[in-house]
N, CA, C and O atoms as a Tinker XYZ file with bonds, in Angstrom:
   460  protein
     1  N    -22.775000    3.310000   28.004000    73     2
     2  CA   -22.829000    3.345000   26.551000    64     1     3
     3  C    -23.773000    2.230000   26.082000    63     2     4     5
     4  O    -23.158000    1.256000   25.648000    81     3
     5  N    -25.094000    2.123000   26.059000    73     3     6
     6  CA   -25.932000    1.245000   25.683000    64     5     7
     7  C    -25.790000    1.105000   23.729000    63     6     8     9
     8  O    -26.196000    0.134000   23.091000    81     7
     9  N    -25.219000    2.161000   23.216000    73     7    10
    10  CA   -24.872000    1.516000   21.666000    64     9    11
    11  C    -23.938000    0.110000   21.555000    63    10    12    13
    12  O    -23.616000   -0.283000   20.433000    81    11
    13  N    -23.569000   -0.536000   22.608000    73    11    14
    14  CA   -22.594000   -1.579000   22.827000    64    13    15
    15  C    -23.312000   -2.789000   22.934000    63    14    16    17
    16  O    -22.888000   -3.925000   22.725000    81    15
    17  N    -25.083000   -2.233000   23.477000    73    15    18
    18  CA   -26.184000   -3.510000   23.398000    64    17    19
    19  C    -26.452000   -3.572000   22.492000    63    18    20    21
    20  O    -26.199000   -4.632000   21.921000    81    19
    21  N    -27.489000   -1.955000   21.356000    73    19    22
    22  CA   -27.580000   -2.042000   20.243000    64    21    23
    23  C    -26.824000   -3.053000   19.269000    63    22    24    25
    24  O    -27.345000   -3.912000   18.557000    81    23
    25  N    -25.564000   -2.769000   19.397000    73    23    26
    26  CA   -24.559000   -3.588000   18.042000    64    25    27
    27  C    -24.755000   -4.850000   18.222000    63    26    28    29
    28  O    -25.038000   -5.572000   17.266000    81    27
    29  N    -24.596000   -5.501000   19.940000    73    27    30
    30  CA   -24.892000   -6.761000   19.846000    64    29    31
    31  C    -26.420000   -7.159000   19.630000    63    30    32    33
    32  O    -26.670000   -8.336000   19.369000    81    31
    33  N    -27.309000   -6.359000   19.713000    73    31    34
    34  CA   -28.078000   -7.406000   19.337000    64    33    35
    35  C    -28.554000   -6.967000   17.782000    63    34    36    37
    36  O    -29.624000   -7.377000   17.330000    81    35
    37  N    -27.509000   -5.951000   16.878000    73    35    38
    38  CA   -28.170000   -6.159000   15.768000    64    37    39
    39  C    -27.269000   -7.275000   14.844000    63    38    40    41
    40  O    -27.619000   -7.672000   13.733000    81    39
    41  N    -25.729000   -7.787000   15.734000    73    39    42
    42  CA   -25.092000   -8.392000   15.193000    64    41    43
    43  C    -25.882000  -10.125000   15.714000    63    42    44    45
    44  O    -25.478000  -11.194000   15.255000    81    43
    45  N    -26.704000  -10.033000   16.444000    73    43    46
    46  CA   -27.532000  -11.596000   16.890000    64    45    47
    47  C    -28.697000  -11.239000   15.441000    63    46    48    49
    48  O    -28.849000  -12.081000   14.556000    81    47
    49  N    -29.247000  -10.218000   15.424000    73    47    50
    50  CA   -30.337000  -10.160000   14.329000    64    49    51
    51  C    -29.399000  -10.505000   12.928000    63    50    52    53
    52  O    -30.049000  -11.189000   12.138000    81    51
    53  N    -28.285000  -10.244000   12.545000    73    51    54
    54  CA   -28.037000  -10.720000   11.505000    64    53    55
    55  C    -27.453000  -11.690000   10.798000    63    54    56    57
    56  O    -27.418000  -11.900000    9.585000    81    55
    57  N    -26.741000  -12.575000   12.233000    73    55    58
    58  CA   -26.346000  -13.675000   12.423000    64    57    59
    59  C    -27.512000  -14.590000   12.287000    63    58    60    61
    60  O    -27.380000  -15.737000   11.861000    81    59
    61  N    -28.939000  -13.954000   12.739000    73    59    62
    62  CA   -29.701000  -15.431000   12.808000    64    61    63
    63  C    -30.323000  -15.229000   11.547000    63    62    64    65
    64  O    -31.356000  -15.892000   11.456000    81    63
    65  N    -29.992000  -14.370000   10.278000    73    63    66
    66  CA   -30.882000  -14.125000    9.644000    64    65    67
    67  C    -29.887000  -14.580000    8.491000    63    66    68    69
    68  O    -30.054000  -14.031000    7.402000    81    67
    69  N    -29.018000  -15.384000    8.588000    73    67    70
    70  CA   -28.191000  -16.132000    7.400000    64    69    71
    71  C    -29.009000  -17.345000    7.071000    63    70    72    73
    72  O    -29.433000  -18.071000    7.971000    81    71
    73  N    -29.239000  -17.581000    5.811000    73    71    74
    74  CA   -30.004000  -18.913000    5.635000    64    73    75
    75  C    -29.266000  -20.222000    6.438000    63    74    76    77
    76  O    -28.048000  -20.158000    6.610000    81    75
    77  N    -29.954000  -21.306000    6.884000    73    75    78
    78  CA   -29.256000  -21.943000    7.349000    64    77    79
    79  C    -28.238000  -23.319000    6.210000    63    78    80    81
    80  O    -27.369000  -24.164000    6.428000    81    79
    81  N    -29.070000  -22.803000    4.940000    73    79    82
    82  CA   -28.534000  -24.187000    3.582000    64    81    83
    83  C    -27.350000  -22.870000    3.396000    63    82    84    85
    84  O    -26.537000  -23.153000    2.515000    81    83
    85  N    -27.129000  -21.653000    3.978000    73    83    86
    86  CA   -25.587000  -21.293000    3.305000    64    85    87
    87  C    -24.878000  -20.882000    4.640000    63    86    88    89
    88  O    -25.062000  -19.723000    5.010000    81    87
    89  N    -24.195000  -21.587000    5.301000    73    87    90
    90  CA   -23.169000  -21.552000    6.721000    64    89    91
    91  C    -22.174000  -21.116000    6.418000    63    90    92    93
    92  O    -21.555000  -20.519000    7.298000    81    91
    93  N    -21.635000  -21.204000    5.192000    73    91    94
    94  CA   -20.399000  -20.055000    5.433000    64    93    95
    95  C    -20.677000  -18.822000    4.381000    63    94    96    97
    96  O    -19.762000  -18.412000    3.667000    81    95
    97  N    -21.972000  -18.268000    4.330000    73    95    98
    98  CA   -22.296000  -17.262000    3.951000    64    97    99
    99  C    -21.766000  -16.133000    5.032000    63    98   100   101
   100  O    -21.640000  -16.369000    6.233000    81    99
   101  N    -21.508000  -15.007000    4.476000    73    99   102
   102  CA   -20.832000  -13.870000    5.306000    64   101   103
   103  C    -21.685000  -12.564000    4.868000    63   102   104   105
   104  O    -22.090000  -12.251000    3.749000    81   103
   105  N    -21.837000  -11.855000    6.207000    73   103   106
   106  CA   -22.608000  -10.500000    5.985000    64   105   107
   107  C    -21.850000   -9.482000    5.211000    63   106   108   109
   108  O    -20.642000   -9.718000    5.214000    81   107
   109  N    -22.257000   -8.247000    4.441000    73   107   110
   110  CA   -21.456000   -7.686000    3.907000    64   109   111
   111  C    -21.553000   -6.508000    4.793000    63   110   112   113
   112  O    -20.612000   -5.939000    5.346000    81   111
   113  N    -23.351000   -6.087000    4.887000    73   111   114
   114  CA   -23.152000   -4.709000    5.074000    64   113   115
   115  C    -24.676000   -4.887000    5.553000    63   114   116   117
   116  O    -25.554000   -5.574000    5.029000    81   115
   117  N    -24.742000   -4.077000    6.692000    73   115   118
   118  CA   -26.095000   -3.979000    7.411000    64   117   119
   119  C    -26.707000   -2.695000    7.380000    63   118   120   121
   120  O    -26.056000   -1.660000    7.518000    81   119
   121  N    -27.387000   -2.714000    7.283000    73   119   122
   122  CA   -28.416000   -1.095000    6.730000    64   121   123
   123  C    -29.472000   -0.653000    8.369000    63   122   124   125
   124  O    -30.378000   -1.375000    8.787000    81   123
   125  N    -29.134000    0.350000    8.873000    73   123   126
   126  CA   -29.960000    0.785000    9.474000    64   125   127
   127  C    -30.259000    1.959000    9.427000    63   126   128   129
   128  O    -29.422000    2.785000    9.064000    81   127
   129  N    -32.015000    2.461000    9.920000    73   127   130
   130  CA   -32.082000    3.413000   10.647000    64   129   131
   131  C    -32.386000    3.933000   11.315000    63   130   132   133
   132  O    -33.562000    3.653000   11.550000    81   131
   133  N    -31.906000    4.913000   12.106000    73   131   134
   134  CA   -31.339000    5.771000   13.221000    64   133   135
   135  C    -32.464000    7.009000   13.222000    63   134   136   137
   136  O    -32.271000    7.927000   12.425000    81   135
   137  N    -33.431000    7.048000   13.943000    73   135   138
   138  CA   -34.118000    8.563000   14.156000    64   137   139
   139  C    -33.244000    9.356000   15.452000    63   138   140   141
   140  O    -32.744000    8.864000   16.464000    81   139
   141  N    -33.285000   10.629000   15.021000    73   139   142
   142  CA   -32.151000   11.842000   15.539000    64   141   143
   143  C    -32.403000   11.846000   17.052000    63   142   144   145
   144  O    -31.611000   12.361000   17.841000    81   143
   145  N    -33.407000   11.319000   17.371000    73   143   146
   146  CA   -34.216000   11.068000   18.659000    64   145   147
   147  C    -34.329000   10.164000   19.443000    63   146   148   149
   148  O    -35.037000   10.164000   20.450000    81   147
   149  N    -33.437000    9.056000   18.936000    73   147   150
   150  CA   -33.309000    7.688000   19.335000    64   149   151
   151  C    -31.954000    7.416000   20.378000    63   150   152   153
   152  O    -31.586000    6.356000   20.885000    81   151
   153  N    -31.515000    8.447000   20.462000    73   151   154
   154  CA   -30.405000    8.676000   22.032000    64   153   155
   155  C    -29.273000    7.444000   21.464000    63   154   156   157
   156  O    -28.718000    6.779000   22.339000    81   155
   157  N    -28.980000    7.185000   20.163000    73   155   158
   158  CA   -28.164000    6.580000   19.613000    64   157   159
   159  C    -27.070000    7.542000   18.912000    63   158   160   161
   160  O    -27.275000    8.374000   18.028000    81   159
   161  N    -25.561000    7.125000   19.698000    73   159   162
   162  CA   -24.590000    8.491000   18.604000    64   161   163
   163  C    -24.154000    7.775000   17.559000    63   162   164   165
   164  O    -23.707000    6.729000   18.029000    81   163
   165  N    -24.002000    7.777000   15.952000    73   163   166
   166  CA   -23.705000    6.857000   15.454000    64   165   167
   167  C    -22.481000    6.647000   15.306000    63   166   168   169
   168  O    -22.302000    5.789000   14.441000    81   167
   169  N    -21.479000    7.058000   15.780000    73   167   170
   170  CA   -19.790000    6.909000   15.851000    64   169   171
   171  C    -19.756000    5.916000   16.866000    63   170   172   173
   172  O    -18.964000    4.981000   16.744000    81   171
   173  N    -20.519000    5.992000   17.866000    73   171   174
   174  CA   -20.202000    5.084000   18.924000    64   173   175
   175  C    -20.860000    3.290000   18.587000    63   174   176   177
   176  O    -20.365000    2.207000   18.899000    81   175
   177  N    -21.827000    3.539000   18.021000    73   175   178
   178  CA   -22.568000    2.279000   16.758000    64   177   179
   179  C    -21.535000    1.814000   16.350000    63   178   180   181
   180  O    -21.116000    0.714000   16.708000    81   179
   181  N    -20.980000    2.536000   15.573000    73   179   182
   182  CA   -20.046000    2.777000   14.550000    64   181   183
   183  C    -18.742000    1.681000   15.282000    63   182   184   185
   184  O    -18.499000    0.609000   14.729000    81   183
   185  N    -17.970000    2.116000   16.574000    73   183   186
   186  CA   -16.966000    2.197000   17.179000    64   185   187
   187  C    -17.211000    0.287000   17.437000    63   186   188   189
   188  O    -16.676000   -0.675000   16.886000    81   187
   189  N    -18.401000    0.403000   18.667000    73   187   190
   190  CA   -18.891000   -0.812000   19.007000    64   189   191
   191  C    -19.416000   -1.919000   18.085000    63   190   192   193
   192  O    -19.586000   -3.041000   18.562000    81   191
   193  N    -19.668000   -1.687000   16.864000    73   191   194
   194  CA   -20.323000   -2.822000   16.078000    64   193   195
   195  C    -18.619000   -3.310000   15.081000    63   194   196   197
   196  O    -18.501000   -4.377000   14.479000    81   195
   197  N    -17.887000   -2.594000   15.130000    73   195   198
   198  CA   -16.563000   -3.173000   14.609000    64   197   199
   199  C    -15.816000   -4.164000   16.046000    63   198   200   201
   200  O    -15.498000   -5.332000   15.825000    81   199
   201  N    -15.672000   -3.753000   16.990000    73   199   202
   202  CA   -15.757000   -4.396000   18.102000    64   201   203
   203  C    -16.423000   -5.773000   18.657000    63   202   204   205
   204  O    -15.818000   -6.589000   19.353000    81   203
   205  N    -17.865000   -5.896000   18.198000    73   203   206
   206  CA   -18.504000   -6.903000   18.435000    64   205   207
   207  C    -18.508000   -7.952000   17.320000    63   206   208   209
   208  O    -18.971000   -9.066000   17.566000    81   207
   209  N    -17.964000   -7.629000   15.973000    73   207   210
   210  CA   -18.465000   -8.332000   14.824000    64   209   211
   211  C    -17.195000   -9.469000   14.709000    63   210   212   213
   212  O    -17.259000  -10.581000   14.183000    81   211
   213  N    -16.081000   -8.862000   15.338000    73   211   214
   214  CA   -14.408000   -9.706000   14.969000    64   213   215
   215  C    -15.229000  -11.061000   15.252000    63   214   216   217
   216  O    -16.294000  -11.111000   15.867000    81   215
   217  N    -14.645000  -11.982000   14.777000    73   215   218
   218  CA   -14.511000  -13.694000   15.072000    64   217   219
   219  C    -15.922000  -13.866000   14.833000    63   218   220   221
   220  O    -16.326000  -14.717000   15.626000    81   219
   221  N    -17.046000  -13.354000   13.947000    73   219   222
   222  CA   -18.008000  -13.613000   13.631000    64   221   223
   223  C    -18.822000  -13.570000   12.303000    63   222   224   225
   224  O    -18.631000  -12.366000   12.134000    81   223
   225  N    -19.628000  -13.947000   11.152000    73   223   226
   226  CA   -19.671000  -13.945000   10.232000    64   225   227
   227  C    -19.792000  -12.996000    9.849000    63   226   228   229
   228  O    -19.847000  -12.982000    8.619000    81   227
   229  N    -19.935000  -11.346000   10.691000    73   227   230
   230  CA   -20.195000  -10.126000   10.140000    64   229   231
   231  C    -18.524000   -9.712000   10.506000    63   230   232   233
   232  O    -18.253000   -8.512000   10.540000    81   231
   233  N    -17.568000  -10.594000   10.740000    73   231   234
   234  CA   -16.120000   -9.602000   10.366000    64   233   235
   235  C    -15.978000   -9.184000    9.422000    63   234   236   237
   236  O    -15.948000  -10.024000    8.523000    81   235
   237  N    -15.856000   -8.165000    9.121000    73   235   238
   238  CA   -15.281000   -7.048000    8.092000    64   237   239
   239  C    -16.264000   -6.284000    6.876000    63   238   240   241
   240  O    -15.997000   -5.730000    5.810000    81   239
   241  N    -17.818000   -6.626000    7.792000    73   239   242
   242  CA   -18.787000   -6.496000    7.415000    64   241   243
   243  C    -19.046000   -4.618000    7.630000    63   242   244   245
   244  O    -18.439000   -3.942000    8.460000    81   243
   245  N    -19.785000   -4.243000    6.934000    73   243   246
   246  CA   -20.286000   -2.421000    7.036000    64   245   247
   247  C    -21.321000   -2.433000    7.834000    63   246   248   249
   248  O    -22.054000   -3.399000    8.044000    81   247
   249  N    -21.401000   -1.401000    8.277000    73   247   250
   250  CA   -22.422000   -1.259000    9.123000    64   249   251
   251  C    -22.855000    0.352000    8.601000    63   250   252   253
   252  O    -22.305000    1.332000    9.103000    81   251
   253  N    -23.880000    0.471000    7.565000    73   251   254
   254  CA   -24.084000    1.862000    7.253000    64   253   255
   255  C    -25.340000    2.031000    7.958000    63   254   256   257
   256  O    -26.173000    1.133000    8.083000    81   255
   257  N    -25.481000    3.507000    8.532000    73   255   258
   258  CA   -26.248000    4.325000    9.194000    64   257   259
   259  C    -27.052000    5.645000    8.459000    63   258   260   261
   260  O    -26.458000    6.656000    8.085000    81   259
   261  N    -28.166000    5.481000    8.362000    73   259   262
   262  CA   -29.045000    6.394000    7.760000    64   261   263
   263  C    -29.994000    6.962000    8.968000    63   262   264   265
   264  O    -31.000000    6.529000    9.530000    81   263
   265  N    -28.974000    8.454000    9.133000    73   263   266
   266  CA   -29.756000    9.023000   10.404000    64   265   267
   267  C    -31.176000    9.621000    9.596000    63   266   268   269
   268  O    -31.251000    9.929000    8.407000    81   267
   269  N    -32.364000    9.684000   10.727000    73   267   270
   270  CA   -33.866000   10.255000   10.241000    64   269   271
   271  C    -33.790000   11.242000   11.032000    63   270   272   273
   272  O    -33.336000   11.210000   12.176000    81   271
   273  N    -34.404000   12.532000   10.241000    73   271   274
   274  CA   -34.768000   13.631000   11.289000    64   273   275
   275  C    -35.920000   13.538000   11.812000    63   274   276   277
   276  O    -36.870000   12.857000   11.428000    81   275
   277  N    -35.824000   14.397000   12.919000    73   275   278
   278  CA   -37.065000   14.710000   13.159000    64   277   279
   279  C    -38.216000   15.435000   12.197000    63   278   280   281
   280  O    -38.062000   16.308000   11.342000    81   279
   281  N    -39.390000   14.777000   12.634000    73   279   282
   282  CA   -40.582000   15.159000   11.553000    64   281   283
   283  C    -42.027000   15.388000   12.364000    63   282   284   285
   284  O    -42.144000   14.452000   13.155000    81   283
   285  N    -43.153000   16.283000   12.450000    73   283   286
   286  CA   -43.799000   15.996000   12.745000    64   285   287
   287  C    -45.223000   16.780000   12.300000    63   286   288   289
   288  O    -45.227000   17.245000   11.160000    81   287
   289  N    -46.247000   16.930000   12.996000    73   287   290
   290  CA   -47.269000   17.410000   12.258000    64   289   291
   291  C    -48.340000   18.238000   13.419000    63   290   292   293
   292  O    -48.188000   18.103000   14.633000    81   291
   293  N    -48.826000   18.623000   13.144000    73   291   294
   294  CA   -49.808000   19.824000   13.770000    64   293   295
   295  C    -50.873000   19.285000   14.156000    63   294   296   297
   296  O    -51.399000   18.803000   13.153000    81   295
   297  N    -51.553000   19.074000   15.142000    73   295   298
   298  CA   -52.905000   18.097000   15.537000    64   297   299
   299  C    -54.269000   19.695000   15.159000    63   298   300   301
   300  O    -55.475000   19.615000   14.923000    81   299
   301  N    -53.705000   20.481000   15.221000    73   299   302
   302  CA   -54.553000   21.497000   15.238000    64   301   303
   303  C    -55.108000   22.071000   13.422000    63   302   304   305
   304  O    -56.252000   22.075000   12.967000    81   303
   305  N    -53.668000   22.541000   12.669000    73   303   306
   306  CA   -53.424000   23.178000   11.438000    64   305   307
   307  C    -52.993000   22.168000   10.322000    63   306   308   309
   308  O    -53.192000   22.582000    9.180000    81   307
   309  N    -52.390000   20.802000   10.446000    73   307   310
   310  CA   -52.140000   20.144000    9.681000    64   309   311
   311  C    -51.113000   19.990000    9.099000    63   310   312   313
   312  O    -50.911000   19.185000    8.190000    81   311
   313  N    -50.126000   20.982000    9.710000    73   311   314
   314  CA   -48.862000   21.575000    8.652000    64   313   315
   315  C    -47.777000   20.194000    9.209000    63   314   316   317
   316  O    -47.832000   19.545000   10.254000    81   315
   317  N    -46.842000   20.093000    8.061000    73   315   318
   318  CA   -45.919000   18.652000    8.403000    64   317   319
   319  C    -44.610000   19.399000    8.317000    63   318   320   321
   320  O    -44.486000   20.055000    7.283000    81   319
   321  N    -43.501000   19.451000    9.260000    73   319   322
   322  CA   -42.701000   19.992000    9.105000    64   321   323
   323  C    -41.367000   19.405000    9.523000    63   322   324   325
   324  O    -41.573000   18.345000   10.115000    81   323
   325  N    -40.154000   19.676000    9.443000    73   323   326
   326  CA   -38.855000   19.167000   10.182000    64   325   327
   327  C    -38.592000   19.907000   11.358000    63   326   328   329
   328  O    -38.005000   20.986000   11.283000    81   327
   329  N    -38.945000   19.461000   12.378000    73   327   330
   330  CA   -38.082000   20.040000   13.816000    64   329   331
   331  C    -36.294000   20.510000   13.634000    63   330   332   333
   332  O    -35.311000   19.795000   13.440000    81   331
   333  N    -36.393000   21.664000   13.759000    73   331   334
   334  CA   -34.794000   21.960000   13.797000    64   333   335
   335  C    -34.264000   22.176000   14.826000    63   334   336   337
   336  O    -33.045000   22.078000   14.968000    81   335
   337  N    -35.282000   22.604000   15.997000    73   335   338
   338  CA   -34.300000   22.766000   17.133000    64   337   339
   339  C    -35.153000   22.361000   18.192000    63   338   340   341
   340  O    -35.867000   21.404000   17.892000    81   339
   341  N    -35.307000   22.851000   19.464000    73   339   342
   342  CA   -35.642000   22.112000   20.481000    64   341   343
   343  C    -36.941000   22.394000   20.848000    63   342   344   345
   344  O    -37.416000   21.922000   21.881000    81   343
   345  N    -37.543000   23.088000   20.137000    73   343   346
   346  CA   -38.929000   24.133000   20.267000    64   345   347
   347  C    -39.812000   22.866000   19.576000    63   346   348   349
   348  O    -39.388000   22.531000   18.470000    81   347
   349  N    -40.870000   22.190000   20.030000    73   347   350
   350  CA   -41.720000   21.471000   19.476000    64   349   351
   351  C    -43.189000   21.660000   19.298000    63   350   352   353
   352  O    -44.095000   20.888000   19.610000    81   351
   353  N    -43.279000   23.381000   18.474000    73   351   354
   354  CA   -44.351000   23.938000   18.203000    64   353   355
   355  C    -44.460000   23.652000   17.386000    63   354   356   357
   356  O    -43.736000   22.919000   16.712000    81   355
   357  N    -45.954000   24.403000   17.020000    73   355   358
   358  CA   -46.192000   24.148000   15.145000    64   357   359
   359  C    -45.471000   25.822000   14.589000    63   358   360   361
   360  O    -45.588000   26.914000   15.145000    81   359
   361  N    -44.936000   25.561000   13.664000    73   359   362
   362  CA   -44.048000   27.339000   13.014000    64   361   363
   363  C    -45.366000   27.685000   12.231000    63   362   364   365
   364  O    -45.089000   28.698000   11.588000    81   363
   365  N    -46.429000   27.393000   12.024000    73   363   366
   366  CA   -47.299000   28.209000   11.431000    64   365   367
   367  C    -48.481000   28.611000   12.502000    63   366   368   369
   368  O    -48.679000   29.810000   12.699000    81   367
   369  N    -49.100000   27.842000   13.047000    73   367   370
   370  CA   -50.446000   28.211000   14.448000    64   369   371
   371  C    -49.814000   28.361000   15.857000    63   370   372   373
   372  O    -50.496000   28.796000   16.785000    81   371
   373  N    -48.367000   27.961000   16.043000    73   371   374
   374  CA   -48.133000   27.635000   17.215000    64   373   375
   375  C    -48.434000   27.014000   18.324000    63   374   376   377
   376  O    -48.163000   27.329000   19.483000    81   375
   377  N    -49.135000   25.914000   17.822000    73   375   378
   378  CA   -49.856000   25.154000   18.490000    64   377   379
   379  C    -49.203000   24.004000   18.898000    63   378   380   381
   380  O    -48.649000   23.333000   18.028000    81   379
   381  N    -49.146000   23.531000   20.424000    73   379   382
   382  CA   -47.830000   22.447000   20.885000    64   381   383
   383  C    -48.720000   21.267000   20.661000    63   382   384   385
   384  O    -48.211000   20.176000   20.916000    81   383
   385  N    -49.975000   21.279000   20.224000    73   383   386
   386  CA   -50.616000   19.661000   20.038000    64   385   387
   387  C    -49.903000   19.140000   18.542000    63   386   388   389
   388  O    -50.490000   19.367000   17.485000    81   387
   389  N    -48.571000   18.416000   18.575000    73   387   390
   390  CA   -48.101000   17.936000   17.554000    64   389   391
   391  C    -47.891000   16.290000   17.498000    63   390   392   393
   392  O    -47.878000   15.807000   18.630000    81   391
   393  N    -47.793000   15.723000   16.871000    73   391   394
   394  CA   -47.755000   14.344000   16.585000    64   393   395
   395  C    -46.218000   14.221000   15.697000    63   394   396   397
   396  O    -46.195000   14.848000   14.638000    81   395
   397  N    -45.184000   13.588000   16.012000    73   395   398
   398  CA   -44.363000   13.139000   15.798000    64   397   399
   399  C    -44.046000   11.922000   14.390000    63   398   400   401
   400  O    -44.352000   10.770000   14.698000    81   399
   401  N    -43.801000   11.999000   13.765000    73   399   402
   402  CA   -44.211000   11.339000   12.296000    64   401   403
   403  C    -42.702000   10.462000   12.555000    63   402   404   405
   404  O    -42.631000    9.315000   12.994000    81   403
   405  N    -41.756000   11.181000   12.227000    73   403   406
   406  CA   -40.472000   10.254000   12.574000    64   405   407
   407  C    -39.407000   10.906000   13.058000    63   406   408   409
   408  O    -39.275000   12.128000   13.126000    81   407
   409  N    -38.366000    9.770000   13.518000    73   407   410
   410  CA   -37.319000   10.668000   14.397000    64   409   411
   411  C    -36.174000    9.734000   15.561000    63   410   412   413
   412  O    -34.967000    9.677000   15.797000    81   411
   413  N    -37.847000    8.917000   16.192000    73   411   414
   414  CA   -37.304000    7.690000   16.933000    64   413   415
   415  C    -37.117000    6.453000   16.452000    63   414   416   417
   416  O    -37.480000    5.506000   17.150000    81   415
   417  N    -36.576000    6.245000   15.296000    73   415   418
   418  CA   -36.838000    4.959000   14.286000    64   417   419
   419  C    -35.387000    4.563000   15.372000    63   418   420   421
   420  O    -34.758000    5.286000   16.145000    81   419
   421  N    -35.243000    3.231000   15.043000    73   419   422
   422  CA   -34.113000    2.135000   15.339000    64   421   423
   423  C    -34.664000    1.090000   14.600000    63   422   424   425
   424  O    -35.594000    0.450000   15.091000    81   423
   425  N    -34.246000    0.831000   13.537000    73   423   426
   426  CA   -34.653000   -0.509000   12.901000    64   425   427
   427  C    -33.111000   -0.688000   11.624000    63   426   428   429
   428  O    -32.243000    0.052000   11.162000    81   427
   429  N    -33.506000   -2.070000   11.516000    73   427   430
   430  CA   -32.605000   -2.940000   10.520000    64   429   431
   431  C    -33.531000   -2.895000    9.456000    63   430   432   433
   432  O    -34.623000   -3.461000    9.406000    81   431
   433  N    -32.887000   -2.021000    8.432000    73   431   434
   434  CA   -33.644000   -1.866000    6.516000    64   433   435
   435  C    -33.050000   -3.249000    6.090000    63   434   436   437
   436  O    -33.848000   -3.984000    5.508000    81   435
   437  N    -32.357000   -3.510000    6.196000    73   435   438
   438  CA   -31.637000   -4.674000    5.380000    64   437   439
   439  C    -30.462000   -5.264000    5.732000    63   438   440   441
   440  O    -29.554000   -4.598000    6.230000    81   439
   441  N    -30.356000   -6.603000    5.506000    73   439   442
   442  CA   -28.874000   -7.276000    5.544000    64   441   443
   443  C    -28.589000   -7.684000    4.405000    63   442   444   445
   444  O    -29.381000   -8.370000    3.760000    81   443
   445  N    -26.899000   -7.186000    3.764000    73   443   446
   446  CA   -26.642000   -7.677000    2.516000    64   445   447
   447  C    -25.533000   -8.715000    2.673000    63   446   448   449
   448  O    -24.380000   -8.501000    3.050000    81   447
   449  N    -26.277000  -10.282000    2.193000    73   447   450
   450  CA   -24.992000  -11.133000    2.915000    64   449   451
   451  C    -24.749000  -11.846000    1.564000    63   450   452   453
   452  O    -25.589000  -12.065000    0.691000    81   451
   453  N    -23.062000  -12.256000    1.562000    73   451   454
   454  CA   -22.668000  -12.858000   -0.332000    64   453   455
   455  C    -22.869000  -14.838000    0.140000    63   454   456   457
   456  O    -23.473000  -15.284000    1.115000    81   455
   457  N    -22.449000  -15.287000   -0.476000    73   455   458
   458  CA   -22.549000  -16.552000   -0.336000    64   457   459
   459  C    -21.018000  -17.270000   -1.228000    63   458   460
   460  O    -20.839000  -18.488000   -1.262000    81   459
């Protein structure tokens, strides 16, 4: 279950990202997102980042998840579309030269911490 590394190291990214003039500032709620493609389940995020956060300034902190779909584009026809299933053609030329726009994101949008 590598979402158990994820949490810890987004709970080190938001721990180090408390100002250091406010120390008993506390995280509220951490914003990420998740492309559908990123081999991340978010229940298990979910499961493990409540797990890792106890006895730390993100206890009882949120952890919201904004999954991204897949997205991508046509190297041939131009067309930009949402991947729905496992077929990674273009639905208008059928052309498999596609470029991937988003999908594999893993990033931290924001930390909301009170003081």
């Amino acid at each position: 279950m590598h979402e158990m590394g994820i949490a810890a190291q987004v709970v080190q990214i938001a721990v180090d990202s408390i100002p250091a003039d406010m120390p008993k500032a506390r995280v509220q709620q951490v914003n990420l997102k998740v492309g559908k493609l990123a081999a991340v389940v978010p229940q298990s995020l979910l499961f493990c980042y409540d797990i890792i956060t106890r006895d730390t300034p993100l206890a009882g902190s949120r952890l919201h998840i904004e999954e991204v779909p897949v997205t991508a584009r046509c190297n041939d026809c131009g067309r930009d579309w949402t991947v729905e299933g496992p077929v990674f053609r273009c639905p208008d030329c059928d052309s498999g030269s596609i470029q991937l726009t988003s999908g594999q994101e893993l990033e931290i949008i924001s930390i909301e911490i009170e003081d």
